[in-house]
C-alpha positions in Angstrom: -9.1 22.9 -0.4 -10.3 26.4 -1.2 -8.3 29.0 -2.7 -8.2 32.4 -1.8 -7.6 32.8 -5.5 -10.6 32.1 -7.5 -8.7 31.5 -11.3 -6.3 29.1 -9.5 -6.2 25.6 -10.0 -7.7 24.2 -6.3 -10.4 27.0 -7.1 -11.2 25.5 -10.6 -11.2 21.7 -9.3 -13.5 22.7 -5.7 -15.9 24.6 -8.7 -15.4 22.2 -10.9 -14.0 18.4 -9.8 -13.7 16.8 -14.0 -12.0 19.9 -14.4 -8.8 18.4 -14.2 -9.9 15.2 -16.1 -11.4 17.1 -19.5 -8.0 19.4 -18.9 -5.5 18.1 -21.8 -2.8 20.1 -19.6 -3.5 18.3 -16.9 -1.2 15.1 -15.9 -3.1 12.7 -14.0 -2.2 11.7 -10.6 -2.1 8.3 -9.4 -3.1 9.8 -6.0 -6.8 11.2 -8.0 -6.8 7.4 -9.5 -6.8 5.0 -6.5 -6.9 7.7 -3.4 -5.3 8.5 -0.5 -5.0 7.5 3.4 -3.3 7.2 6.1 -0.4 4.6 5.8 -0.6 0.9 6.9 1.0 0.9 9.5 0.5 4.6 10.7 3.7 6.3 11.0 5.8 9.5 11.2 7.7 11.1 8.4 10.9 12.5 8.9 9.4 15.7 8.5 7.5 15.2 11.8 4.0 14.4 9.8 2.2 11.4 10.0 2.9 9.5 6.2 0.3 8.9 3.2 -0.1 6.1 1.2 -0.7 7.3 -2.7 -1.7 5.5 -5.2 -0.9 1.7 -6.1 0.5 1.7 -2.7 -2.7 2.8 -1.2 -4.1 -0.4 -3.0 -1.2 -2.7 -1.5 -1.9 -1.5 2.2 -6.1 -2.1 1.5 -5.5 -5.5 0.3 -3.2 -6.0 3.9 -5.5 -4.2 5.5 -8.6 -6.5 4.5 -7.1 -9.6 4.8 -5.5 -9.0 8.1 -8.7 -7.7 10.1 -10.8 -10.0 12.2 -14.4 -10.4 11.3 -15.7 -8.6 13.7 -12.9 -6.7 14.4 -14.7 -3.3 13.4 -17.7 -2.6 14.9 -19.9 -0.8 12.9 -18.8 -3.2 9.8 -18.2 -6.7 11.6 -18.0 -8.4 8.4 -15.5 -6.8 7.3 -12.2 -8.6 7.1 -10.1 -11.7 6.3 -10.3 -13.0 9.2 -6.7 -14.9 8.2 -6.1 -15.3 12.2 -8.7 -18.2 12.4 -6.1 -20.3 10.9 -4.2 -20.3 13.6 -3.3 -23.4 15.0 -5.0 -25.3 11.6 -2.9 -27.6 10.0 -0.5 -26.7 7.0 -2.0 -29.1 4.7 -3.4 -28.8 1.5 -7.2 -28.2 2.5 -6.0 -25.8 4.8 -4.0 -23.9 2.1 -6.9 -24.3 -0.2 -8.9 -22.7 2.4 -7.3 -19.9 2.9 -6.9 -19.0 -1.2 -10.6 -19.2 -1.1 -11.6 -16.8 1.7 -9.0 -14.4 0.7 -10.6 -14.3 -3.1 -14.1 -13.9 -1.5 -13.0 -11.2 0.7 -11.2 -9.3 -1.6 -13.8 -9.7 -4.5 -16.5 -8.3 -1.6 -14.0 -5.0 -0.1 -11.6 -3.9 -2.7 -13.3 -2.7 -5.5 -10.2 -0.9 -7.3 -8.7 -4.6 -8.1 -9.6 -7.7 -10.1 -7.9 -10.4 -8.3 -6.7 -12.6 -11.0 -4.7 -15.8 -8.9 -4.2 -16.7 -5.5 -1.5 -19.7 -4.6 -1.2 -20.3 -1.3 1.6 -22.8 -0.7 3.6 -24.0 2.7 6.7 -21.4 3.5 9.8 -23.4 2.5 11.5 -22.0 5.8 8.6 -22.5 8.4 6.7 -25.4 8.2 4.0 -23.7 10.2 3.4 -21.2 8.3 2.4 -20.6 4.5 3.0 -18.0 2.2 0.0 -16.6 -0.1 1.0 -15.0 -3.3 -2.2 -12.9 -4.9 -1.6 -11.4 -8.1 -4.4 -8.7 -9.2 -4.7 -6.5 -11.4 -5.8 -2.6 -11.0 -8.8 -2.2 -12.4 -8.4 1.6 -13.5 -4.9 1.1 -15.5 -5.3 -2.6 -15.9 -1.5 -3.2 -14.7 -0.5 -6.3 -12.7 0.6 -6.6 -9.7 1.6 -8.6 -7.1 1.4 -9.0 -2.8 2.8 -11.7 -0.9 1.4 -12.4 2.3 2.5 -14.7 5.4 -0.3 -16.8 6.9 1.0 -18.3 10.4 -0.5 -21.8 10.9 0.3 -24.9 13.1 1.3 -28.8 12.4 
């Protein structure tokens, strides 16, 4: 964004982006930290805008985002992706389970660089037995707080 004042603070940061960072005044924003984008799923404010995920939420929507993609679902990246939905129809046993805690740590390690995924535990959803609930607990890697996603993986048997 460029100002059409040149001692304001957009015109400082466009001249100058670690500006803001060397700036004691300056609070930092969660937003400059982690990013911004487009929310997961897209959507309209009640303003009439289409809504942004900030910060730690920006995170939380990636990590949906990755795991919820079909390899290969994009094309110019066709490895990109979970690729959860190839469970579907396995059955909800342990090996199953275990397989899905290991490809989500792969892909996650491989396409979301702002996290260090510290567990995964993937275990059957006490209310639908085909279907099982993955719990991943990361931590950001910026801040070094924890937190936590749960996930629901739909399966069969």
């Amino acid at each position: 964004m460029v100002s059409r004042y040149p001692g304001s603070r957009a015109a400082r940061t466009k001249l100058n982006p670690k500006f803001e960072i060397r700036n004691p005044k300056f609070k930092m924003d969660s937003g400059l930290l982690f990013g911004r984008g487009i929310s997961f799923p897209p959507r309209v404010g009640p303003d009439g805008h289409v809504t942004w995920s900030v910060g730690e939420e920006s995170v939380r929507e990636s990590i949906r985002i990755i795991l919820m993609t079909e390899q290969p679902e994009r094309l110019r990246s066709p490895s990109f992706g979970g690729s959860l939905g190839r469970f579907l129809f396995e059955p909800n046993t342990v090996t199953t389970r275990r397989s899905i805690q290991d490809r989500i740590t792969k892909e996650l390690a491989q396409w979301e660089p702002r996290i260090q995924v510290e567990s995964v535990d993937v275990s059957p959803d006490p209310t639908d037995p085909q279907a099982a609930v993955a719990g991943i607990t990361y931590k950001l890697v910026a801040t070094q707080a924890r937190e936590r996603v749960t996930l629901n993986v739909t399966l069969a048997g």
